[in-house]
N, C-alpha and C positions, 0 to 999 in steps of 0.2 A: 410782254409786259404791257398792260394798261394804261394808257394815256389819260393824268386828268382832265376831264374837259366839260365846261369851258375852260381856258385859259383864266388865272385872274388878270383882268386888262387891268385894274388898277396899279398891280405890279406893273404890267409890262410897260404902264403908260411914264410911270417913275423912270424903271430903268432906263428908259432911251432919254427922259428929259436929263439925265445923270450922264448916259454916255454922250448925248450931245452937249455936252460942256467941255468935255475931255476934245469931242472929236474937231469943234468948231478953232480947237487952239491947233490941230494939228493933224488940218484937213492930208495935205500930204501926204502922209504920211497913213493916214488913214482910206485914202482912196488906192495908195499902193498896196495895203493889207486885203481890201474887198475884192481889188481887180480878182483876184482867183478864188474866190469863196462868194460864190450867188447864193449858198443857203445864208450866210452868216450876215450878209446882206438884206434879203429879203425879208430877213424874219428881224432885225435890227430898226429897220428903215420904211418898209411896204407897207402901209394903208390896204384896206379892198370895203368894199361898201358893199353895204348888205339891206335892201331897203325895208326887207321883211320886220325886220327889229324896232323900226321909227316906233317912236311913244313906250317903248318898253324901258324895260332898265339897263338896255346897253343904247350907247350910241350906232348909228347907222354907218358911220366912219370907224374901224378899231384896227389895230396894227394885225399883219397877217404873219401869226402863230402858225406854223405850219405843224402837222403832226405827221409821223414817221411816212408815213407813204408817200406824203407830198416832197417830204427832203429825197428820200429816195427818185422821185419823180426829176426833181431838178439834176439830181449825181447821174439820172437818163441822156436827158438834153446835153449834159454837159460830157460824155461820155459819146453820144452821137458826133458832136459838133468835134471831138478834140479829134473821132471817129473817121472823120467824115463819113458816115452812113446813114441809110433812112431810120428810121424810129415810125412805130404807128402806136396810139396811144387809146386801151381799147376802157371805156369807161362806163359809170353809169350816173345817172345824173346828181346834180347839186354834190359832188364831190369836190368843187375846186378846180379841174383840172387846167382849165381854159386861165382861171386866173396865174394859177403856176406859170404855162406859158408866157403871158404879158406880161409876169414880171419877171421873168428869165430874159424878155427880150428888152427889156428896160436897161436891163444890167450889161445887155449886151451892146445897147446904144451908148452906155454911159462907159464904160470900161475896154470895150476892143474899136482901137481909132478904125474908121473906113467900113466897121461891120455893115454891113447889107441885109435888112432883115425883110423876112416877104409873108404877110398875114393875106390871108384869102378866107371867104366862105360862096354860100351858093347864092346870098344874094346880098346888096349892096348896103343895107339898112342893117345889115348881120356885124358888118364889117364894120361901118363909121354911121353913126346918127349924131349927129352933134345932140351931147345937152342928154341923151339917153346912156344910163351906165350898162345894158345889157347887151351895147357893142361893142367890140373889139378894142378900137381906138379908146372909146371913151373911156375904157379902162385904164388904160396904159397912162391918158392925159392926167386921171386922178391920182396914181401913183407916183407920174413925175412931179406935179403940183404940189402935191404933199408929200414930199424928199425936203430936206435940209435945205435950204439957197446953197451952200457949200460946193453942194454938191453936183450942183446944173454946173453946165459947161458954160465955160466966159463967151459972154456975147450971147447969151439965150437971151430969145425974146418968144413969152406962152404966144403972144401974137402971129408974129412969122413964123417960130418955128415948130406949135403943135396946127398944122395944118388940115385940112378935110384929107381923111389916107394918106398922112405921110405926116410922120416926126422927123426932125435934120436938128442934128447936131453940130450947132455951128462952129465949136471949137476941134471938132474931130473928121468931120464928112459922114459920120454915123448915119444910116438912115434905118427909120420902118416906113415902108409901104404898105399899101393897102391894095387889094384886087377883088372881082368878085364875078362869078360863075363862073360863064366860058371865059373871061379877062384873063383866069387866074393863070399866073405863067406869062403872059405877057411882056409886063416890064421890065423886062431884064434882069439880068443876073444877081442873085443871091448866095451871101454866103450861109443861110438857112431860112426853107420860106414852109411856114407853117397852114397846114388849112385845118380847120375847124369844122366840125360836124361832118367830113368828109363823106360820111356811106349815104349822105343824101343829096349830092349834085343829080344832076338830071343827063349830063353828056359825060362823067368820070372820064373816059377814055380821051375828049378832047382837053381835057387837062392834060391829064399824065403827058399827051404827046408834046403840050406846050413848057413844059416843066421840068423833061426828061434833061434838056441839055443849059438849065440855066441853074440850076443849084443840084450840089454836092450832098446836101442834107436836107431831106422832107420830114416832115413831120406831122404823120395823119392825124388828127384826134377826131373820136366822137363817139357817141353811143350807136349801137348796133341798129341794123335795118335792115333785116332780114341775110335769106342766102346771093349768093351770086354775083352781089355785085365786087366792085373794083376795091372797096374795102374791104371785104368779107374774103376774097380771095389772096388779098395779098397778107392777111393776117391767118387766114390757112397757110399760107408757103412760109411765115417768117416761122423765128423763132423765140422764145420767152430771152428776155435779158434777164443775166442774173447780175447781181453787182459783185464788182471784182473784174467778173473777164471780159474778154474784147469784144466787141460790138464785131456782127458778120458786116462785112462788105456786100457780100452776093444775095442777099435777102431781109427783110423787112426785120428790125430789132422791137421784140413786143414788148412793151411796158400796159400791166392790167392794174386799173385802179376800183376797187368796189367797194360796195357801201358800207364794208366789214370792216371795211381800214379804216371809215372815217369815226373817231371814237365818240360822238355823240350820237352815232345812228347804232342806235340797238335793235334787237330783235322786236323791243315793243312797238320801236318806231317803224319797223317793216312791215310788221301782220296790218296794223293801223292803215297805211297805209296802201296795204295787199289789199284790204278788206274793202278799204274806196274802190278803188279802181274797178273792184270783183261787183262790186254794188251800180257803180257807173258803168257795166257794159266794155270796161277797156283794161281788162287782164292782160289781151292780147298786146297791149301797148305798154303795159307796168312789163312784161316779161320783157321785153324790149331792151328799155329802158332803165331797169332797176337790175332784175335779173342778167341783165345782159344775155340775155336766149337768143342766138341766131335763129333757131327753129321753131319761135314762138308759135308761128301760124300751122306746122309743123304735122299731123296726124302720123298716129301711134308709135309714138317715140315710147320705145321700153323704159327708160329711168327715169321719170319725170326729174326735173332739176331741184325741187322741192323737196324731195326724198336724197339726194343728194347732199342739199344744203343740211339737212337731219341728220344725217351720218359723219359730219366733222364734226370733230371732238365727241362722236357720240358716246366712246369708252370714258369719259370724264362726267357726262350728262346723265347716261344710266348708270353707272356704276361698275364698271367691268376690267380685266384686264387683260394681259398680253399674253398670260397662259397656253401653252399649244407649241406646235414647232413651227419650224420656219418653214416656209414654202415660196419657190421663186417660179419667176414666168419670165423668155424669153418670147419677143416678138421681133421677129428676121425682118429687118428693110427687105421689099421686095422690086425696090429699083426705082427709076424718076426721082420725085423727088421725097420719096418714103424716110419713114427712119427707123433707128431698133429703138428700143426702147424695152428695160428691166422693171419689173416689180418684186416686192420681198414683204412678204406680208408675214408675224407670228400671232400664232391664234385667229382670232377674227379682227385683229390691227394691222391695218396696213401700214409698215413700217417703211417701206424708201418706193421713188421713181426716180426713173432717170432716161432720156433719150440721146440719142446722139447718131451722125449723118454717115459713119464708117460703111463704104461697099464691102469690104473683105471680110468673110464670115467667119476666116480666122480669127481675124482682129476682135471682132463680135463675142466669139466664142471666148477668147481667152480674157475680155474684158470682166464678163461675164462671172468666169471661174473667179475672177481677183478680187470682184465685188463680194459672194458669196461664202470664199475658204474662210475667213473669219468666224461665220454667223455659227461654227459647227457643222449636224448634220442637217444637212438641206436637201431637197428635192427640187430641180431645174425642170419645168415644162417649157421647150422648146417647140415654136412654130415650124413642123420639120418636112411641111411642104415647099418643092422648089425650091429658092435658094438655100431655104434653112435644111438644108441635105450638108450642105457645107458644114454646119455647127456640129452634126454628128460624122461627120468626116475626122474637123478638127479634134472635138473632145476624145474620140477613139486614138488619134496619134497620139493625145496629149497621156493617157490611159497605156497606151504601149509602151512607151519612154518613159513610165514611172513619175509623169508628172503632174498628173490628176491627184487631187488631195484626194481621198476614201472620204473626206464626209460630205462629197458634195456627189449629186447625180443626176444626171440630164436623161430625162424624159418623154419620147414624142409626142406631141400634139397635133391632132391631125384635125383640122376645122371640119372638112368634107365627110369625114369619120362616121359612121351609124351613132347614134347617141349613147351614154354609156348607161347601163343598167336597161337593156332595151327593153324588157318584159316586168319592168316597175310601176307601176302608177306613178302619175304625174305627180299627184297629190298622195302623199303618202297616207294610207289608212284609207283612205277612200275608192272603192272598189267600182267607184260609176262611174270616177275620173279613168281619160285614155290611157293607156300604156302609150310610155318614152317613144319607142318606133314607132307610134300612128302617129303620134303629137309632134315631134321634132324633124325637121327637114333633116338635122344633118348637128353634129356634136356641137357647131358653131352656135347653133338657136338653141339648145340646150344648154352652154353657157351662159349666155346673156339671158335668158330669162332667167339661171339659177342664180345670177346676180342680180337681179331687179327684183327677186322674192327677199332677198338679204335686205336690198335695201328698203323695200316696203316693209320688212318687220322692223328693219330700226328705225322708220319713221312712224311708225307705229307706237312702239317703245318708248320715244323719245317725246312725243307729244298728246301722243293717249294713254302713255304711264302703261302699257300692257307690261306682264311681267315673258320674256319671250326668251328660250336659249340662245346664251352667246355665240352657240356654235352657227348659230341661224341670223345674226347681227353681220354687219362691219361697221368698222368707225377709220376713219379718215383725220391725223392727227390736225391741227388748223397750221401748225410750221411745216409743210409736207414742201419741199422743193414743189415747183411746178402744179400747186394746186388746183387754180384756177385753171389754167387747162385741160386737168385730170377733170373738174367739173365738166367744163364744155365738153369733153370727148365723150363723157359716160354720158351722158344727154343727147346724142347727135344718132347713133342706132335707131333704125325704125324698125316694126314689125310687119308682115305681111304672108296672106298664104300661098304658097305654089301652086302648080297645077296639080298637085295631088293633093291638094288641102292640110299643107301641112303647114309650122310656121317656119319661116325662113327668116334670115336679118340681112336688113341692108344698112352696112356700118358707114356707109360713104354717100350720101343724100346727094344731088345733084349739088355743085358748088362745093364740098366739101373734101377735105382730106381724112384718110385712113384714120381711125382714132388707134393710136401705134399706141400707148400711154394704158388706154382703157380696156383695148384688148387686150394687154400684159396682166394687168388686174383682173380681167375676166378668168386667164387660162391659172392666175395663184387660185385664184378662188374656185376653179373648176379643176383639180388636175383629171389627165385622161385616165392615171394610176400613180401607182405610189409604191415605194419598197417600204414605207412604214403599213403597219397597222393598220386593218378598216377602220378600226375604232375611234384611231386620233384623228381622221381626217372630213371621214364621210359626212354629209349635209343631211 
C-alpha cells in the first residue's frame, strides 16, 4: 500500500498541539503508556531537521512522520535490545536511518532508568560538533529540546546535562555516550552501543576486539563500502530479520532499508539522480551508496543490478501473467556456514523464497516436499551433488513408504554437468553463434547466463517498451520475502574464461558467501529436465 507523502505537517502540527493538552494534565500516565511504544512515541513527540528545505514552504524543524520502514526499523532495535543480539543495519543514503536510531535512543535515555547507550563513528566531528546537526549528538540535543518540558527528567539542566559526548539523566542515571575511531568500545559497558557508518573505520578489527565484551547489543549501520571488509562480512554470515520471529543469537540480525521504501523517492528521482552521478564520473560511488552494490567496482558480474531492479514487479509494469506451471529448485547447504534455500516460480513469476540453516538433508528434503504438495504438479530441481545425495536418498524413502504426494517430483541438478542442449546454438537462429559445449564450462555457466538473457530482455521490455516473450522475461513480485537479498545475491556472480576458453562462474567473489537464494532461482529457471512437456518449459 502506498504511503502518502509528504505528510500534512499542518495536521500533524494540530494533532500534537491537541494531544499535548490531554498529555500535559496527565503526564503520568502518559509516560507509563510511551515507556513501551517508541514508535508511538517518536512519531507523537520527535522533531528531525532538515536544513535542505530553509526558505521553502516547509519549515526546517517538522515532527518526524515516520513511514512504514522506518516503524519497522525501530520494531528491529527494539527486538534486538529485548533480544539481546547484534543487528547490522544495511542502508542507503538520506533514508533516515541514523535519525531513527537517535531517537530510539532518546526513548531509551527517557523511559529505561540506568540504560547505557554507546554511539561511536570513525571520527570525532561524526559523532559530537556542537552547534552542527549532521552529528550524532547534535541530533539527539534537538530532539530532547524540542520534547514537551513534561517530559525531561526532574533536575535536567540542557547545561550540565546535554554534554560534549554524553547526555545524563539526572532523574534516572540514563546515559548516551559518545566514542570515536579506535576510542570506540572503550568506555565501558553498554546496554546497546551503536556505530554508524561502520564499513568505513580504518582499524574494524580493533573495534570489534574492544567491544566484544562490553555490550550485549551492537548495532552496525551504514551504507556499503565495498567487499571484504568487517562490515561486509558480518552482513554475509547474518541473517535478514523478519518481523514476528526471534532475533539469532549466534549471528548478525540484518535489517535493509532502501530508497524504495522511502515513499518520496521515486523512480524519477533515481534515474535524475543516476544520471548526475553517471555525468560526475561517480557511478561507481552512487552504486555504493544508493544501489547498495557491494561489488560496485566489481568486473563482469553477469546480472548487472539494474536489470534486476527492472524485473520487480515487471509482470505488472509490462503487462503479463503467471500462466505456466510451477517449477521448484532446491539448493543443498553444503556445510560451514551455507544454507538451503527453495524457490517456486509459475510461468515466468517468481512466486516464493525461502532459506534456512538445517544440516539434515532429510529435514531439507521433507521441508521441501511440504512447501511444494499444495502448489499441485510441480517439478523439484535438486542440487544433487554431495550432500544433496541425501535429498535423493530421503525423497526415494519417502516415495517407498507411499509418502511422497504424485504431484510433486525431484529432479537432479548437477552444476558440473556438460551444458544441456550441447549441439544448440547459443543464440538461437544464429548459425555463427558457438554451440552450448564450446561456449559453456559446465551446466552451472549455462544457468546463470540463461538467467541474465531473462533478465536483459525484461529490462529491455520494461524500459525500451520492446514487445519480447514472456517465456523469455521474469518478474520478481516487489512483497517477495527476502527480496533485497535475492537482489544482492543475483548480482554477486562473476564471469570468467578457463583454461579452455570457455565461460565459467564464480558465485562466491572473494569476501562473499554462496548466493544460496539466487542459485535456487537460477536452477527454477534453468531445470536440467522435466516430466512435463518440451513445450511448456523450454527457453
Amino acid at each position: 500500500m502506498l504511503e502518502t507523502w509528504p505528510p500534512n505537517y499542518t495536521d500533524v502540527f494540530a494533532q500534537r498541539q491537541r494531544r499535548y493538552q490531554k498529555v500535559r494534565r496527565q503526564i503520568v500516565g502518559a509516560k507509563e503508556y510511551y515507556r513501551t511504544r517508541p514508535v508511538e512515541f517518536i512519531e507523537h513527540w520527535v522533531s528531525t531537521y532538515d536544513p535542505r528545505v530553509t526558505g521553502g514552504e516547509l519549515p526546517s524543524r517538522l515532527p518526524f512522520v515516520l513511514f512504514q520502514r522506518q516503524k519497522d526499523l525501530v520494531q528491529f532495535l527494539l527486538a534486538c535490545l529485548d533480544g539481546e543480539a547484534n543487528g547490522l543495519i544495511e542502508k542507503c543514503r538520506d533514508v533516515g536511518a541514523t535519525w531513527v536510531c537517535c531517537a530510539f535512543s532518546v526513548w531509551l535515555w527517557l523511559f529505561w532508568p540506568g540504560a547505557a547507550v554507546g554511539w561511536g563513528s570513525r571520527k570525532e566531528q561524526l559523532v559530537d560538533k556542537i552547534g552542527d546537526p549532521d552529528s550524532i549528538f547534535e541530533k539527539m540535543r534537538m530532539i530532547i529540546l524540542g520534547l514537551p518540558r513534561e517530559f525531561l527528567p526532574e533536575g535536567f539542566s540542557p547545561k550540565d546535562d546535554l554534554a560534549y559526548m554524553r547526555i545524563i539523566n539526572p532523574e534516572t542515571g540514563a546515559t548516551i555516550t559518545g566514542e570515536a575511531g579506535d576510542n570506540i568500545g572503550r568506555g565501558g559497558r553498554k546496554r546497546i552501543y551503536f556505530k554508524d557508518e561502520s564499513a568505513h573505520y580504518e582499524r574494524p578489527e580493533k573495534i570489534e576486539a574492544a567491544l566484544a565484551d562490553n555490550t550485549r547489543v551492537q548495532i552496525d549501520i551504514s551504507s556499503v563500502n565495498g567487499l571484504g571488509n568487517v562490515f561486509h562480512r558480518r552482513r554475509e554470515a547474518g541473517q535478514e530479520w523478519q518481523p514476528g520471529r526471534p532475533v539469532s543469537k549466534t549471528s548478525a540480525n540484518i535489517f535493509v532499508i532502501d530508497w524504495r521504501d522511502h515513499p518520496a523517492k521515486t523512480q524519477a528521482w533515481y534515474d535524475e539522480r543516476r544520471a548526475k552521478a553517471q555525468s560526475d564520473g561517480l557511478l561507481h560511488v552512487f552504486a555504493q551508496e544508493v544501489d547498495r552494490n557491494y561489488a560496485a567496482s566489481i568486473e563482469n558480474v553477469i546480472i548487472p543490478a539494474e536489470w534486476v531492479r527492472s524485473a520487480i514487479d515487471a509482470h505488472l509494469k509490462v503487462g503479463f501473467g503467471d500462466d505456466g506451471l510451477w517449477v521448484g529448485a532446491l539448493d543443498v547447504a553444503d556445510g560451514g556456514g551455507d544454507r538451503n534455500a527453495l524457490a517456486l516460480r509459475k510461468g515466468s513469476v517468481l512466486k516464493h523464497v525461502e532459506e534456512w540453516g538445517e544440516r539434515d538433508t532429510g529435514l531439507t528434503a521433507r521441508r521441501a516436499v511440504a512447501a511444494c504438495q499444495k502448489l499441485g504438479s510441480v517439478d523439484v530441481q535438486y542440487d544433487c551433488i554431495g550432500v544433496g545425495s541425501g535429498v535423493k536418498a530421503e525423497t526415494n524413502r519417502l516415495r517407498d513408504e507411499g509418502l511422497m504426494p504424485y504431484s510433486v517430483n525431484f529432479i537432479p541438478w548437477d552444476a558440473g554437468a556438460s551444458p544441456r542442449d550441447p549441439d544448440s546454438f547459443v543464440i538461437i537462429g544464429d548459425y555463427n553463434s558457438p554451440i552450448n559445449k564450446d561456449f559453456y564450462g559446465n551446466m552451472k555457466a549455462q544457468g546463470w547466463w540463461q538467467l541474465r538473457r531473462r533478465f536483459e530482455n525484461t529490462h529491455r521490455a520494461v524500459t525500451e517498451g520492446l514487445r519480447l516473450s514472456v517465456d523469455d522475461m521474469i518478474s520478481i513480485p516487489s512483497n517477495l520475502p527476502l527480496l533485497r537479498q535475492l537482489e544482492k545475491e543475483l548480482s554477486q556472480p562473476t564471469a570468467s574464461k578457463s583454461a579452455r576458453m570457455k565461460l565459467i562462474v564464480d558465485k562466491s567473489p572473494e569476501g562473499t558467501r554462496s548466493p544460496n537464494i539466487a542459485d535456487a532461482v537460477m536452477m527454477a529457471f534453468w531445470p536440467a529436465k522435466t516430466t512435463l512437456t518440451y513445450g511448456d518449459w523450454v527457453n
